[in-house]
VEXROTI-500935 format. One record per residue: chain; x, y, z of N, C-alpha, C in turn. Coordinates in steps of 0.05 Angstrom, whole numbers. Layout:
% residues N
rokol chain A&nX X&nY Y&nZ Z&caX X&caY Y&caZ Z&cX X&cY Y&cZ Z
...
//
This chain:
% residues 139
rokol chain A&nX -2764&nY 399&nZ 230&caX -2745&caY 390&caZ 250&cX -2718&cY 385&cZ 236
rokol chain A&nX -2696&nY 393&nZ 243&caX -2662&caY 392&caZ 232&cX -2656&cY 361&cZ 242
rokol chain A&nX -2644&nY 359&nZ 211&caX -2633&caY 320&caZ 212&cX -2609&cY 328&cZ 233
rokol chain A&nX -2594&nY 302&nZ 229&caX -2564&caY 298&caZ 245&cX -2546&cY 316&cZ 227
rokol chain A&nX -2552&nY 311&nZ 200&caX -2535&caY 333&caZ 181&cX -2532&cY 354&cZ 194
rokol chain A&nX -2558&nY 367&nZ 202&caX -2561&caY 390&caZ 202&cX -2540&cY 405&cZ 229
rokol chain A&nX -2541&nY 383&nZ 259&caX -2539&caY 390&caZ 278&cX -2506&cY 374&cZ 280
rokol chain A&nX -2502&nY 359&nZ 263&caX -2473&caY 350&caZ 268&cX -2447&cY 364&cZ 274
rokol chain A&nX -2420&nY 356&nZ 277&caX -2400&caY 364&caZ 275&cX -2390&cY 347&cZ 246
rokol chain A&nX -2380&nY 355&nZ 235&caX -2375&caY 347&caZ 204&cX -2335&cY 347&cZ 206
rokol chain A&nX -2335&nY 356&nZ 221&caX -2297&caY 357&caZ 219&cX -2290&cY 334&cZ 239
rokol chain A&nX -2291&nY 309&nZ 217&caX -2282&caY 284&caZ 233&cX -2256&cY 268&cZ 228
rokol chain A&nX -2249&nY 263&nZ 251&caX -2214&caY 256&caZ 248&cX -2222&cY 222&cZ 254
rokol chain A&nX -2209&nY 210&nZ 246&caX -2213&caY 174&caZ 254&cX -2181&cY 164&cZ 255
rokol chain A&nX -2183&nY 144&nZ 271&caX -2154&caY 132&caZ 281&cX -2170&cY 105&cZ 274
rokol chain A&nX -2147&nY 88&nZ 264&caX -2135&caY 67&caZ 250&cX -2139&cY 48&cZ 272
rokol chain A&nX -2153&nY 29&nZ 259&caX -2151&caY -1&caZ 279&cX -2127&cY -8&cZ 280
rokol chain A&nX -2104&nY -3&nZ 265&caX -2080&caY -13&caZ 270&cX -2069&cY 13&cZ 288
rokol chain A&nX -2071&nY 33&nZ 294&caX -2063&caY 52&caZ 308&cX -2052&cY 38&cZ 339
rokol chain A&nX -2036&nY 47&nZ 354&caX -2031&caY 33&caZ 380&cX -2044&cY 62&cZ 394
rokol chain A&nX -2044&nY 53&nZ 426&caX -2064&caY 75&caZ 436&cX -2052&cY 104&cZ 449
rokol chain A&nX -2025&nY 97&nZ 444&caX -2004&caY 117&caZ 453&cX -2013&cY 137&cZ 436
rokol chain A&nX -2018&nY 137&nZ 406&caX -2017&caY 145&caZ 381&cX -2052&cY 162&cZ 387
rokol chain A&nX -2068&nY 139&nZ 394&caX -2098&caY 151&caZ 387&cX -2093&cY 167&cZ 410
rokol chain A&nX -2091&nY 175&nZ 433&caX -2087&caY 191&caZ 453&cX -2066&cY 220&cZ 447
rokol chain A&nX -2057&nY 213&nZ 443&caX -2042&caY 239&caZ 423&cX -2056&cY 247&cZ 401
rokol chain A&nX -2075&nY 239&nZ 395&caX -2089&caY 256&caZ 368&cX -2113&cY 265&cZ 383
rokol chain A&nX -2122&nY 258&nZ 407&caX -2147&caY 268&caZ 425&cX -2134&cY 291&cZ 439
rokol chain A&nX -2107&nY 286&nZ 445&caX -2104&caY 316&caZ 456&cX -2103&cY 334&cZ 430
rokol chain A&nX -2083&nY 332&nZ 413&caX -2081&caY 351&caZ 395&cX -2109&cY 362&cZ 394
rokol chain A&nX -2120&nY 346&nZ 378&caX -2153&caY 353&caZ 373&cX -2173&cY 357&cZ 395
rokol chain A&nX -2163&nY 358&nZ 422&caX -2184&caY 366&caZ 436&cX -2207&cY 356&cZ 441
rokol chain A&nX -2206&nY 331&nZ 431&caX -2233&caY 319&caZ 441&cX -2230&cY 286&cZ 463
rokol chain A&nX -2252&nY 274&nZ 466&caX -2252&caY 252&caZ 481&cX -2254&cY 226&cZ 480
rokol chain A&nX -2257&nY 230&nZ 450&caX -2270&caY 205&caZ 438&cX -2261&cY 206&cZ 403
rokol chain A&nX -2263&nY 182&nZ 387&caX -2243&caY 181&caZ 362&cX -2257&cY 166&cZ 346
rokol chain A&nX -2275&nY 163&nZ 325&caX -2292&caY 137&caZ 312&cX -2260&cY 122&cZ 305
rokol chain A&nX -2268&nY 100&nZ 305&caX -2252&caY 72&caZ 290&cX -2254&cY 67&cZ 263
rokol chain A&nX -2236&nY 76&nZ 253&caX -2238&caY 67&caZ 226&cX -2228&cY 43&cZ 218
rokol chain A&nX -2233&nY 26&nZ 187&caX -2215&caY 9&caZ 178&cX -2201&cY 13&cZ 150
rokol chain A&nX -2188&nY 3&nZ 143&caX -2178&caY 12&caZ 119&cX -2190&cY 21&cZ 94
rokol chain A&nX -2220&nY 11&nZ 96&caX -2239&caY 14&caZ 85&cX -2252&cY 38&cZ 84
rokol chain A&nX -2237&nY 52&nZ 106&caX -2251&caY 78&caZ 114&cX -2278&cY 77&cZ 131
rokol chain A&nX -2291&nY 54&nZ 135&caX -2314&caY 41&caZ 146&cX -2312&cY 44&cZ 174
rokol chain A&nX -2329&nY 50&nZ 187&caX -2328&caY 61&caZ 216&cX -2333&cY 26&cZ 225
rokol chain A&nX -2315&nY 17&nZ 249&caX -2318&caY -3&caZ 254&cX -2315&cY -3&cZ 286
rokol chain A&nX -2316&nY 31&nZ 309&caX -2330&caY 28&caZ 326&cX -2318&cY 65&cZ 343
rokol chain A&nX -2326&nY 63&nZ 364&caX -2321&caY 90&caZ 377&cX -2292&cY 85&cZ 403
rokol chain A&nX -2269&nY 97&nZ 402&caX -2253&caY 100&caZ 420&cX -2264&cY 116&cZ 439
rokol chain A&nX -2256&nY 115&nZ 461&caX -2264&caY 142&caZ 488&cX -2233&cY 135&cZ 507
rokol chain A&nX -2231&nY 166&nZ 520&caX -2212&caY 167&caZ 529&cX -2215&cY 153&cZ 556
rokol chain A&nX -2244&nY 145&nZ 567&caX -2247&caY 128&caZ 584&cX -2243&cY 106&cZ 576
rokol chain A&nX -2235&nY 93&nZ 559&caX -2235&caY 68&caZ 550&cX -2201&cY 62&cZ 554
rokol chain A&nX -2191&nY 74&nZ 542&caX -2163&caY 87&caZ 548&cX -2151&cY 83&cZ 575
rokol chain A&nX -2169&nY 95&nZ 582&caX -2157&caY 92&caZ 623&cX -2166&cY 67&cZ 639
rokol chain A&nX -2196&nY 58&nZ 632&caX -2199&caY 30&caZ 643&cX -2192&cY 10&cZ 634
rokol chain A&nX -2191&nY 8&nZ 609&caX -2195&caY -17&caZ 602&cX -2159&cY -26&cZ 588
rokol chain A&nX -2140&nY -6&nZ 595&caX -2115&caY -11&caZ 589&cX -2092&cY 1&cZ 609
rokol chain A&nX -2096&nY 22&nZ 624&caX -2083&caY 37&caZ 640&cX -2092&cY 20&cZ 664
rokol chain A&nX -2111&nY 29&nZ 675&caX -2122&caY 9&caZ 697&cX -2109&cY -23&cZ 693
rokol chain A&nX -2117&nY -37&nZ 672&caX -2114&caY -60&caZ 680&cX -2069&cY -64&cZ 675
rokol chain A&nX -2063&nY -46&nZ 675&caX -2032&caY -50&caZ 670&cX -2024&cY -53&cZ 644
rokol chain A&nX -2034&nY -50&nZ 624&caX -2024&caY -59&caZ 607&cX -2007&cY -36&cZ 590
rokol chain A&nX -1992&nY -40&nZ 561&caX -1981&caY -21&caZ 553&cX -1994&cY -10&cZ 526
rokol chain A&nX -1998&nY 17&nZ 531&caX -2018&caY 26&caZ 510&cX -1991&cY 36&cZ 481
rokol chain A&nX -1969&nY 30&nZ 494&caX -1953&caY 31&caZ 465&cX -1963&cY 1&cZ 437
rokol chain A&nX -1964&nY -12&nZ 456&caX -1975&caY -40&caZ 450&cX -1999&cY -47&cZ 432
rokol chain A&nX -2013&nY -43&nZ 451&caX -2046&caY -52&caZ 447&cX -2062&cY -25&cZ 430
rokol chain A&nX -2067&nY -47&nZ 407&caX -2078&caY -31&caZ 384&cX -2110&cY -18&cZ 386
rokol chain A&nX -2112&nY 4&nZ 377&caX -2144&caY 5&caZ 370&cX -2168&cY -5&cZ 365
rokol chain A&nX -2156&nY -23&nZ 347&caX -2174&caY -46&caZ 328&cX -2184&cY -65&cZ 361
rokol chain A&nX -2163&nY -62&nZ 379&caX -2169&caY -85&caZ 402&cX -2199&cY -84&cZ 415
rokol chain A&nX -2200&nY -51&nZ 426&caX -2225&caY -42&caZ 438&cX -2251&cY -37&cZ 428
rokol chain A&nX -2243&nY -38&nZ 396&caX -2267&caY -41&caZ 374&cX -2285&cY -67&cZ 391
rokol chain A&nX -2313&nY -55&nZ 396&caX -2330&caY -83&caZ 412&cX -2347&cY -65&cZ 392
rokol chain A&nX -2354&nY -99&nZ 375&caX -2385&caY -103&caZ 358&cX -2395&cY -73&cZ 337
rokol chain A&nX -2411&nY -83&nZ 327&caX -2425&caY -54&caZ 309&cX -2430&cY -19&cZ 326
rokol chain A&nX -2415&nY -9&nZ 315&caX -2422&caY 24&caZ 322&cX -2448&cY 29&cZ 326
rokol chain A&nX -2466&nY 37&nZ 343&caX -2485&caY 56&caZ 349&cX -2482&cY 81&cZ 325
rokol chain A&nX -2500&nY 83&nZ 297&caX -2491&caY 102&caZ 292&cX -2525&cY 108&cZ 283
rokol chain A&nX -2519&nY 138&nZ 273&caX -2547&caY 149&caZ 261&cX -2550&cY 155&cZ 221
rokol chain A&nX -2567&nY 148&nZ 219&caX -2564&caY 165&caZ 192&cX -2570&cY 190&cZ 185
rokol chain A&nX -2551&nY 207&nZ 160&caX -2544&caY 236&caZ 164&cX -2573&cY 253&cZ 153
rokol chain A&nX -2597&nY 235&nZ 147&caX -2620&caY 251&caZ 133&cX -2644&cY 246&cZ 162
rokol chain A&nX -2632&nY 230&nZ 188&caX -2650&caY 217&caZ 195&cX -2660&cY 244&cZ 225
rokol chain A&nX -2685&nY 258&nZ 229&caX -2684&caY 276&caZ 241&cX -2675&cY 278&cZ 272
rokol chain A&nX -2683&nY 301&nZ 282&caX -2668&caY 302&caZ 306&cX -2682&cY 292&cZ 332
rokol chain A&nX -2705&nY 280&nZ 333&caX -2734&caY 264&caZ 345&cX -2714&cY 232&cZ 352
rokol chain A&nX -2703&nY 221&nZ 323&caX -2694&caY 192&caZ 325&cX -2658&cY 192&cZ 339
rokol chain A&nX -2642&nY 213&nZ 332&caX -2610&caY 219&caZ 345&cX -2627&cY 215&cZ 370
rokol chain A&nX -2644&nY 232&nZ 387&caX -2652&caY 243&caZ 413&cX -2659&cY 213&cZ 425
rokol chain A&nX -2679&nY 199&nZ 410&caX -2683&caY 161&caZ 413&cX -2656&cY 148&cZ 410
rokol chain A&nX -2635&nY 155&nZ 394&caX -2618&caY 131&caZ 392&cX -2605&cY 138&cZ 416
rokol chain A&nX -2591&nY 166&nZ 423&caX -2573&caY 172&caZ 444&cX -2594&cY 163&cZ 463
rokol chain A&nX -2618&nY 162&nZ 478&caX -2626&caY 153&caZ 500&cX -2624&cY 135&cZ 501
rokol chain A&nX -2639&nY 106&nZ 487&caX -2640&caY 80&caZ 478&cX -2606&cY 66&cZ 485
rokol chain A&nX -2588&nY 72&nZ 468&caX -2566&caY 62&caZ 480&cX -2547&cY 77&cZ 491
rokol chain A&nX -2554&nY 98&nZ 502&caX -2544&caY 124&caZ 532&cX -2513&cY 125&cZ 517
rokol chain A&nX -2519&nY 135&nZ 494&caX -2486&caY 143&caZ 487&cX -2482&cY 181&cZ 479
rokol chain A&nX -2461&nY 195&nZ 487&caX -2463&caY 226&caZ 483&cX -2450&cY 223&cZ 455
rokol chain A&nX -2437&nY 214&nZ 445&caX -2436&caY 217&caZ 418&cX -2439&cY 197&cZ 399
rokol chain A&nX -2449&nY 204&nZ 371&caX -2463&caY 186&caZ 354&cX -2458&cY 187&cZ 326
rokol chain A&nX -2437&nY 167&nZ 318&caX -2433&caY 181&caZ 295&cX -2449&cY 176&cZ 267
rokol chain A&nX -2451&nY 190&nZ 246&caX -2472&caY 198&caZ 231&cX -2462&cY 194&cZ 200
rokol chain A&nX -2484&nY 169&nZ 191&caX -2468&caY 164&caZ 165&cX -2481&cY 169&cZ 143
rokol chain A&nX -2471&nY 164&nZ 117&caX -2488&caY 167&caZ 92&cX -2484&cY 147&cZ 76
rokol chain A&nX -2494&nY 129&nZ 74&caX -2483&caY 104&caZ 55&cX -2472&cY 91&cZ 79
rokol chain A&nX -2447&nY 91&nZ 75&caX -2426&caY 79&caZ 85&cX -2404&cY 93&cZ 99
rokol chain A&nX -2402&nY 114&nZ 88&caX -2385&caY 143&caZ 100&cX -2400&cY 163&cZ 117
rokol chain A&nX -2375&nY 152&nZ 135&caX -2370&caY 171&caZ 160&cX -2378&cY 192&cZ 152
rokol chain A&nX -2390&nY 221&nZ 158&caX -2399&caY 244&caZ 151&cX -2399&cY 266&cZ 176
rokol chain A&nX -2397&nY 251&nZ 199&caX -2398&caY 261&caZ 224&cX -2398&cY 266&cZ 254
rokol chain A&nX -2402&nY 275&nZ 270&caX -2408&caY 256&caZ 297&cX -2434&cY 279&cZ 306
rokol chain A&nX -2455&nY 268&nZ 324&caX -2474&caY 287&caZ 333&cX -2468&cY 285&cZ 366
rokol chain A&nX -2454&nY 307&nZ 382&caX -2454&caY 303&caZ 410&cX -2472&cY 313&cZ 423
rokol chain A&nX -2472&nY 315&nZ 441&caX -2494&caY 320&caZ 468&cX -2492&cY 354&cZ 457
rokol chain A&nX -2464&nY 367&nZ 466&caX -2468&caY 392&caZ 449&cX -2474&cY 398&cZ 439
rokol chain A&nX -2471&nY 387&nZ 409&caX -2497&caY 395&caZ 390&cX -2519&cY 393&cZ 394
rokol chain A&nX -2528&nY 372&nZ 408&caX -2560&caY 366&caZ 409&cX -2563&cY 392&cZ 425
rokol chain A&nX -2550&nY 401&nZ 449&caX -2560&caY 427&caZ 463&cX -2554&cY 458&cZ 448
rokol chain A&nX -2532&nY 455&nZ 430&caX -2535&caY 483&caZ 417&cX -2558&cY 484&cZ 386
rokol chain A&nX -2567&nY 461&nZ 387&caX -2591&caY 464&caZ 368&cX -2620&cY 449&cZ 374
rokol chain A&nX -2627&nY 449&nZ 393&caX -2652&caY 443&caZ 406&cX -2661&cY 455&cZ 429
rokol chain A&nX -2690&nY 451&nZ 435&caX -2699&caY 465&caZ 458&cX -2683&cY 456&cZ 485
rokol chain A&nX -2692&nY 459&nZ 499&caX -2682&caY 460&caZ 531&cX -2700&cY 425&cZ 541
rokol chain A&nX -2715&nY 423&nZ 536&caX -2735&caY 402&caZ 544&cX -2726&cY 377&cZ 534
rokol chain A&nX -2723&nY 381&nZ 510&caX -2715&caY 351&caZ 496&cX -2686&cY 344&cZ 511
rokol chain A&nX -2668&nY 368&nZ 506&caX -2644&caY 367&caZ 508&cX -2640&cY 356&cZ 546
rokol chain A&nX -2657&nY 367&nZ 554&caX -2653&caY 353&caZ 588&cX -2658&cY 328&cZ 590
rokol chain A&nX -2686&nY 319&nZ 567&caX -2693&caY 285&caZ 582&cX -2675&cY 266&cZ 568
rokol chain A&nX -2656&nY 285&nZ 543&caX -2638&caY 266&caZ 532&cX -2618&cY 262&cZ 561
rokol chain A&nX -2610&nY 284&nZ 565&caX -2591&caY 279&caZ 584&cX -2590&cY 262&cZ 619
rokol chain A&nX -2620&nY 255&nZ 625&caX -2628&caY 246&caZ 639&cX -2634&cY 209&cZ 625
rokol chain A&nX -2637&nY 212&nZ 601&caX -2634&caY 191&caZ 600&cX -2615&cY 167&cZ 596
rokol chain A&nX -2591&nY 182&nZ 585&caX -2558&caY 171&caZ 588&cX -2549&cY 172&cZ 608
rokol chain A&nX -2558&nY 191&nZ 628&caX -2545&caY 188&caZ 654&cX -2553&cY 162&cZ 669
rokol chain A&nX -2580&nY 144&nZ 666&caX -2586&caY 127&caZ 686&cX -2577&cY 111&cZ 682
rokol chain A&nX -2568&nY 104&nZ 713&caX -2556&caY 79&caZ 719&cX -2565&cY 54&cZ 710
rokol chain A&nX -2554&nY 24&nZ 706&caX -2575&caY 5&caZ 696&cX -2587&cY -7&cZ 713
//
């Protein structure tokens, strides 16, 4: 069975807890994606941005995302996987706490993120559905 190594995305960009969100939103478009691990100066992943996070929890409520830093929306320890740990336990962690991306460490360093995509361009069809049935349910 292929670890998270195996099935990851390895080209990982991280925005700065001191970053304001004007800033992390401009590096999600550049880069095309939806979501940003948190880093700290440490280089230590200290949580996951999403561009939904972005729109509710600072757009929605009025506030100014020139302002309000990264580090703000950092809530509690990352959901992450480890990069030797196979693709049976990513498939448990993403159901367990219904998240599509998961980032993937070694030691201490960031090494990656494993998304839903990956899990579907390197797994069967079966796993890859009840994963996705199981992030989808409502609580």
């Amino acid at each position: 069975m292929p670890t998270a190594r195996d099935i990851m995305t390895s080209d990982v960009t991280c925005v700065r807890e001191q970053d304001d969100l004007r800033t992390a939103a401009r590096q999600m478009a550049r880069l095309g994606v939806g979501s940003l691990p948190i880093c700290g100066d440490d280089n230590r992943l200290r949580g996951m941005l999403t561009d939904r996070d972005i729109v509710v929890k600072v757009l929605a409520e009025g506030r100014d995302p020139a302002v309000v830093t990264v580090g703000e929306l950092a809530q509690g320890e990352a959901v992450t996987i480890g990069a030797d740990d196979d693709a049976a336990e990513v498939l448990r962690t993403m159901g367990k706490h219904k998240v599509r991306r998961l980032p993937v460490i070694d030691g201490h360093d960031l090494v990656g993120i494993v998304a839903v995509a990956d899990v579907a361009r390197s797994l069967p069809e079966r796993p890859v559905g009840d994963l996705i049935e199981a992030i989808s349910e409502r609580a």
